[in-house]
C-alpha positions as a printed NumPy array, in Angstrom:
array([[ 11.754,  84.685,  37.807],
       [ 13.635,  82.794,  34.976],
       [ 14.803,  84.472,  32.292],
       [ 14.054,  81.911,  29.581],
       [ 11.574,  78.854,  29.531],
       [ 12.724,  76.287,  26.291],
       [ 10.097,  74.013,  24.573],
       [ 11.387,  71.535,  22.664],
       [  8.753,  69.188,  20.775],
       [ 10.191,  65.852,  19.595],
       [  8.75 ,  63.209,  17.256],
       [ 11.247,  60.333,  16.889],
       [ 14.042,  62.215,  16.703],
       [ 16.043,  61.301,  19.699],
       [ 19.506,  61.31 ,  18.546],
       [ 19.172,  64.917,  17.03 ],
       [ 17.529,  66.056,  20.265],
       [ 20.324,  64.372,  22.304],
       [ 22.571,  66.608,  20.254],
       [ 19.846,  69.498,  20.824],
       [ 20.069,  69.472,  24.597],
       [ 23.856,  68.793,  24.601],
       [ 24.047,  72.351,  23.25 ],
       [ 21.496,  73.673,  24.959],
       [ 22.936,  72.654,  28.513],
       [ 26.281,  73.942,  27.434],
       [ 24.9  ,  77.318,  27.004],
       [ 26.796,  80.268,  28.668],
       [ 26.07 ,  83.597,  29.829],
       [ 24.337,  85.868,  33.177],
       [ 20.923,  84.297,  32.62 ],
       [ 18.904,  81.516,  34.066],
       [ 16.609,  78.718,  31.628],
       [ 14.593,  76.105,  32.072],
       [ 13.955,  73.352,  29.596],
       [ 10.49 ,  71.35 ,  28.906],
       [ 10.928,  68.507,  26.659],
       [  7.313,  67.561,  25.382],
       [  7.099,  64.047,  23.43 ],
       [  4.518,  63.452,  20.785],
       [  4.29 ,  59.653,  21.445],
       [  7.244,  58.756,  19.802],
       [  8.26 ,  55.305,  19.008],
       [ 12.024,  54.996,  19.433],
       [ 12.699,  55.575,  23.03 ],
       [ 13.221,  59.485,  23.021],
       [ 11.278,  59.714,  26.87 ],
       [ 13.789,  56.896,  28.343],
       [ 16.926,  58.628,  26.897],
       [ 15.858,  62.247,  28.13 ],
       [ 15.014,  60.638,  31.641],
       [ 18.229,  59.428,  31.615],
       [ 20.506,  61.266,  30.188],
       [ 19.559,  64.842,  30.947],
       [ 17.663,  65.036,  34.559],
       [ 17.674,  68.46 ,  34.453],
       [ 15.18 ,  68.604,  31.895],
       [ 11.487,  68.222,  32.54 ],
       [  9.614,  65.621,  30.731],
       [  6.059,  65.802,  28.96 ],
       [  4.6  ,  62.249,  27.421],
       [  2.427,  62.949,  25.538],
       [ -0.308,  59.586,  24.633],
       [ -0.916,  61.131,  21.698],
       [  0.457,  62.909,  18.059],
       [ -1.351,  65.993,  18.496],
       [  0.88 ,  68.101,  16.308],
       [  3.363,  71.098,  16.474],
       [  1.084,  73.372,  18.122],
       [ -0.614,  71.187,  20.568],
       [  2.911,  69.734,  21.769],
       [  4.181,  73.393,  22.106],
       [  1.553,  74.925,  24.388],
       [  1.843,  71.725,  26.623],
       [  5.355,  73.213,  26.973],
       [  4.119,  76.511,  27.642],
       [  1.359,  75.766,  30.237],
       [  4.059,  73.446,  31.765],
       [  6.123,  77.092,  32.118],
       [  2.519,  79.274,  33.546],
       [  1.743,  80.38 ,  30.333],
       [ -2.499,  79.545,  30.4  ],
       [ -3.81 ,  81.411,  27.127],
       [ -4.326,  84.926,  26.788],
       [ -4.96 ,  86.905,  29.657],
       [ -3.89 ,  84.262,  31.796],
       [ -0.524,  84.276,  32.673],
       [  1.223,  83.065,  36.108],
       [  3.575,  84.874,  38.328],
       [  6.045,  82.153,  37.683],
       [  6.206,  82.352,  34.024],
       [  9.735,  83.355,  32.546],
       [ 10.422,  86.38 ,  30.932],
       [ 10.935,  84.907,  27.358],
       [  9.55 ,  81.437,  26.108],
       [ 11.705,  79.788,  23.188],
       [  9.725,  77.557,  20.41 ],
       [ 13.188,  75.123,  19.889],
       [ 13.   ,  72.071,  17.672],
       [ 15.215,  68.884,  18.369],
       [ 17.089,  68.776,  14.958],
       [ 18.882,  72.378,  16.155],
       [ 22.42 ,  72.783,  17.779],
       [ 22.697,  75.731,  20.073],
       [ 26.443,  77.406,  20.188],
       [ 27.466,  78.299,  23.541],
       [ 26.413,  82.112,  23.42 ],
       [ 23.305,  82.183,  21.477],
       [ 20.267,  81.715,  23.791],
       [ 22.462,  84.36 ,  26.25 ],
       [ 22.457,  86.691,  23.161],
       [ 19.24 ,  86.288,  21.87 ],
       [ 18.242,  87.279,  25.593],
       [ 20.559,  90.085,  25.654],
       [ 19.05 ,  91.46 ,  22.562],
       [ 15.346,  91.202,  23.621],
       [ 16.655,  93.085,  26.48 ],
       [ 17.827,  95.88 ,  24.778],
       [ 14.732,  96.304,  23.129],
       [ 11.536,  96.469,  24.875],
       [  9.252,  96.924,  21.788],
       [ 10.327,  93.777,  20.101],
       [  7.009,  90.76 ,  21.147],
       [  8.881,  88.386,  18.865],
       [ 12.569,  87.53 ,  17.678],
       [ 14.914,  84.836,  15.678],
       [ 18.291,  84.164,  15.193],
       [ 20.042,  83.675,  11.732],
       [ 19.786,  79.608,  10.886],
       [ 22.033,  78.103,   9.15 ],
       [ 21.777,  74.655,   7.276],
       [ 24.282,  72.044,   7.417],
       [ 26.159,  73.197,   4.26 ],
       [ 26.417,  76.836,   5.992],
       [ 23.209,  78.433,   3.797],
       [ 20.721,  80.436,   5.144],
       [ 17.36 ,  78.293,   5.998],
       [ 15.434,  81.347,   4.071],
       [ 11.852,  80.535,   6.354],
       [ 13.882,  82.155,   9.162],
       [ 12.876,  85.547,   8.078],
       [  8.852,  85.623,   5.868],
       [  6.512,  88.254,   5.464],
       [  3.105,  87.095,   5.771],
       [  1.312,  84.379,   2.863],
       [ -1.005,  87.349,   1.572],
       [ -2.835,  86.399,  -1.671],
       [ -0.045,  88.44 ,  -3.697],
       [  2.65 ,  87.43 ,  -1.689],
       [  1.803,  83.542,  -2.065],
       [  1.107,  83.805,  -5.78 ],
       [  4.774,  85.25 ,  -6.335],
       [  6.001,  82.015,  -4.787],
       [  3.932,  79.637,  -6.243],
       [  4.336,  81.464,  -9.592],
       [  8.1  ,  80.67 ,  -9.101],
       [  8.318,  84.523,  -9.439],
       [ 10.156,  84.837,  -6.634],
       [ 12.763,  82.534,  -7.097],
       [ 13.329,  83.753, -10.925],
       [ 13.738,  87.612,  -9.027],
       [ 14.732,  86.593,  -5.47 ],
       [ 16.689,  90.239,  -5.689],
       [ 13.126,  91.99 ,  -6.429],
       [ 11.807,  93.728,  -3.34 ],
       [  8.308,  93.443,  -4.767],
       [  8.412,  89.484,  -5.711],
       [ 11.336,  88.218,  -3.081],
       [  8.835,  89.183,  -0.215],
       [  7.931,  85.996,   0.58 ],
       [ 11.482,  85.069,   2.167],
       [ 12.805,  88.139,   2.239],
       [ 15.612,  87.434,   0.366],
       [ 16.366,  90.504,  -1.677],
       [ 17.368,  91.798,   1.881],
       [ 21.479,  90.867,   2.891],
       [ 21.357,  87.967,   5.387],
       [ 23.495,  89.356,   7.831],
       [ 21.118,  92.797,   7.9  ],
       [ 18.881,  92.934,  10.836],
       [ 15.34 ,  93.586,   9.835],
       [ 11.801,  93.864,  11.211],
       [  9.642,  90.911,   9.546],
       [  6.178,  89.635,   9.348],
       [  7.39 ,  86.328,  11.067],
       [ 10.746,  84.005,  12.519],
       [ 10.301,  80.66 ,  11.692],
       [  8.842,  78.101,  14.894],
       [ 12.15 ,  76.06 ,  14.759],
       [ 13.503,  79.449,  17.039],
       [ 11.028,  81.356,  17.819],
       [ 11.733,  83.668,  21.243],
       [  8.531,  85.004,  22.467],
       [  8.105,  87.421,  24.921],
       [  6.147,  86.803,  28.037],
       [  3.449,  89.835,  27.493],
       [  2.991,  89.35 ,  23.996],
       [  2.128,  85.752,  24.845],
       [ -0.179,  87.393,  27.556],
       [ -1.369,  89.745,  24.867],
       [ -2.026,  87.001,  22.198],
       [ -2.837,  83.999,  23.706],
       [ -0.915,  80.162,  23.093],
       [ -0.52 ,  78.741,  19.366],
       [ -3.407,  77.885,  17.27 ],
       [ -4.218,  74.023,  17.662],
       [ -6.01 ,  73.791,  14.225],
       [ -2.863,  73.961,  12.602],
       [ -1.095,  70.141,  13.22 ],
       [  2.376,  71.414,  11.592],
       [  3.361,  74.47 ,   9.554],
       [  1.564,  78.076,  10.286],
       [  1.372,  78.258,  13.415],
       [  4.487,  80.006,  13.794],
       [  2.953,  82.873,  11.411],
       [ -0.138,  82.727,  12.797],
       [  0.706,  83.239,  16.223],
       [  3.29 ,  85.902,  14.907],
       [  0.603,  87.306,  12.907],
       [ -1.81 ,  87.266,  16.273],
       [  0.855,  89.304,  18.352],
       [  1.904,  91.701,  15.77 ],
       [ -1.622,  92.597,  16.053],
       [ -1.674,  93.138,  19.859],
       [  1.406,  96.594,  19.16 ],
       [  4.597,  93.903,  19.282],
       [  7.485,  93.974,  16.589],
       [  9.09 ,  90.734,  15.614],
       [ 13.25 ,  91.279,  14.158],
       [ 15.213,  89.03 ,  13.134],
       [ 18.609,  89.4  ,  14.645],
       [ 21.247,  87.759,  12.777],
       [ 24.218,  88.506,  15.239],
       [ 23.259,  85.244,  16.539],
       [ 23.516,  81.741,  14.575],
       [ 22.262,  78.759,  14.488],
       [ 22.266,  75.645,  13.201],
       [ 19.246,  73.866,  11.476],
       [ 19.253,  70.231,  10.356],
       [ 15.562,  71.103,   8.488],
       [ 13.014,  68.637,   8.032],
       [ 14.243,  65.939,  10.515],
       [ 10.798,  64.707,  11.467],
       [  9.05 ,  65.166,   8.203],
       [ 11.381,  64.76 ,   5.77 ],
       [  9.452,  65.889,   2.885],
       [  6.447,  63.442,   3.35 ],
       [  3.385,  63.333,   1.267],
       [  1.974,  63.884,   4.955],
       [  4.359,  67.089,   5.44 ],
       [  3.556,  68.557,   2.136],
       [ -0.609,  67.906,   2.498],
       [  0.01 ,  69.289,   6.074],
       [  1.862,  72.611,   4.691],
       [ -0.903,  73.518,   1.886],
       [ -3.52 ,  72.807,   4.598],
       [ -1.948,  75.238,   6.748],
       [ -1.724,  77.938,   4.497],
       [ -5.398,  77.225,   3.731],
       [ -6.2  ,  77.629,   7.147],
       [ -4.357,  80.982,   7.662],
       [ -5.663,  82.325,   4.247],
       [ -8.831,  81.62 ,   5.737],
       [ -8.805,  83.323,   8.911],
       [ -6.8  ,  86.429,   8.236],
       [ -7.468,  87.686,   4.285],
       [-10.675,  85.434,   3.236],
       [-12.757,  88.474,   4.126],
       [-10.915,  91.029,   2.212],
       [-10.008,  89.239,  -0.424],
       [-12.266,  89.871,  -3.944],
       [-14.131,  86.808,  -5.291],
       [-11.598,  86.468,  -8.721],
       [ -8.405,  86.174,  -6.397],
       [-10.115,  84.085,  -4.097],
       [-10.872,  81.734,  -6.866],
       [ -7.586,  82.247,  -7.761],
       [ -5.77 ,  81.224,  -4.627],
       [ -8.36 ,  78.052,  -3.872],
       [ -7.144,  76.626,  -7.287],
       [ -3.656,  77.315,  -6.262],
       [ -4.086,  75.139,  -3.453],
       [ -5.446,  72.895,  -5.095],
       [ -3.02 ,  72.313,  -7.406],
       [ -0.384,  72.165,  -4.769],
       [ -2.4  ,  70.018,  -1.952],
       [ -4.415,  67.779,  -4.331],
       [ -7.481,  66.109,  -3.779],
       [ -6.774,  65.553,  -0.348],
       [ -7.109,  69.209,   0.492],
       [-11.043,  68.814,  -0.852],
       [-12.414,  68.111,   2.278],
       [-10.642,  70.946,   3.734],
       [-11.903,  73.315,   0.76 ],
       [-15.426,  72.578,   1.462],
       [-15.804,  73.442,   4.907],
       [-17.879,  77.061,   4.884],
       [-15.668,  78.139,   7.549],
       [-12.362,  76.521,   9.681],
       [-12.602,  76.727,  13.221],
       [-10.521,  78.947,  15.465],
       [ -8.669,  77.375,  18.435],
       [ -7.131,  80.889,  19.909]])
């Protein structure tokens, strides 16, 4: 059985991801991995270069943009992960959510292995990411977008008291970076995923095209028992936004996500003033656009 199974989902970004594999196939260390490179129709030869630069790793074409999610559980159902419940003998022990704009240092998948070893209770775990500059990419360690939570950090509360343990929640960042700490949620550009709390929880949530899904399907297997840590004895490196890079598309495609999650996990609890509260917010952040969205009565569920 391998140890680790590596999805990588690329959109026209083939000479990060060359850089992405180069690291990857350097890695070092007593365990065996298996990469699955899944293309979301991209445009500027990504499939070609893979094919021949790095025959070692397996190739998905995609025909068609179907987002984040969609891309990544073509990866895993490429590995024998089938949804929840189904799960094939073959299937590796960990699956890793990777994107193309990281570089892996030689150690850090071994490590990240190593320390999901050493702790059987853990369904979910990320490294510490680092930008180019050296900072911390802060989404690599989030509690949950509850009502409260969100309102701190669209209130800009929680960057005026980022110290605050009540209003820093959001990114945890009244916490020391190089602390290791349970969390709500890792961030999807490294998320390593054990193979029974994928089993437990079932593949990513399609409905979501980009942003979420990572804390949904965190959010999903925290639910089935599993802890998710955030282990910063391992680093690395993020070049953020590669694909995106801060689009009007990006930014419709974030608010719409956190609709969608507000939706499925707190709409119910949540009292009718706050509610109103949080569906202006998004408003206000996702614009007109997001209307449509608003005024379904319900969003449908793809797990």
């Amino acid at each position: 059985m391998l140890d680790l199974g590596i999805v990588i989902v690329n959109w026209n970004t083939k000479d990060l991801l060359r850089r992405c594999l180069q690291t990857v196939l350097a890695s070092q260390g007593d365990f065996t991995f298996k990469v699955v490179l899944v293309d979301n129709a991209s445009t500027d030869g990504t499939v070609d270069m893979v094919r021949a630069e790095f025959p070692a790793v397996e190739v998905i074409a995609s025909q068609t943009n179907g987002g984040f999610s969609y891309g990544n559980n073509l990866g895993l159902k490429a590995l024998g992960f089938h949804g929840k419940g189904d799960l094939s003998p073959a299937a590796p022990r960990y699956a890793l959510l990777l994107n193309p704009d990281t570089e892996v240092p030689p150690e850090s998948l071994y490590g990240m292995v190593s320390f999901m070893d050493s702790r059987p209770d853990v369904g979910v775990a990320g490294p510490k990411l680092v930008l180019e500059d050296g900072s911390l990419d802060v989404a690599c360690r989030r509690s949950f977008p509850t009502p409260m939570v969100s309102f701190y950090r669209f209130s800009g509360l929680s960057k005026l008291f980022p110290h605050n343990p009540q209003f820093g929640r959001y990114n945890m960042t009244f916490v020391d970076p190089d602390v290791e700490l349970e969390v709500d949620s890792v961030v999807g550009a490294y998320m390593q995923v054990r193979r029974e709390a994928i089993n437990d929880a079932g593949l990513l949530d399609e409905t979501f095209f980009m942003y979420g899904e990572d804390l949904d399907w965190a959010y999903r297997i925290k639910e089935a028992g599993w802890k998710v840590f955030y282990h910063p004895q391992v680093m690395v490196k993020h070049i953020k936004r590669a694909s995106s890079r801060r689009s009007k598309k990006a930014q419709f495609e974030f608010q719409r996500a956190m609709l969608i999650f507000y939706r499925k996990h707190y709409r119910r609890t949540t009292p009718l003033l706050l509610h109103l509260m949080v569906m202006t917010g998004l408003l206000l952040k996702g614009g007109r656009e997001l209307l449509p969205e608003m005024r379904q009565p319900t969003l449908p569920d793809a797990t």
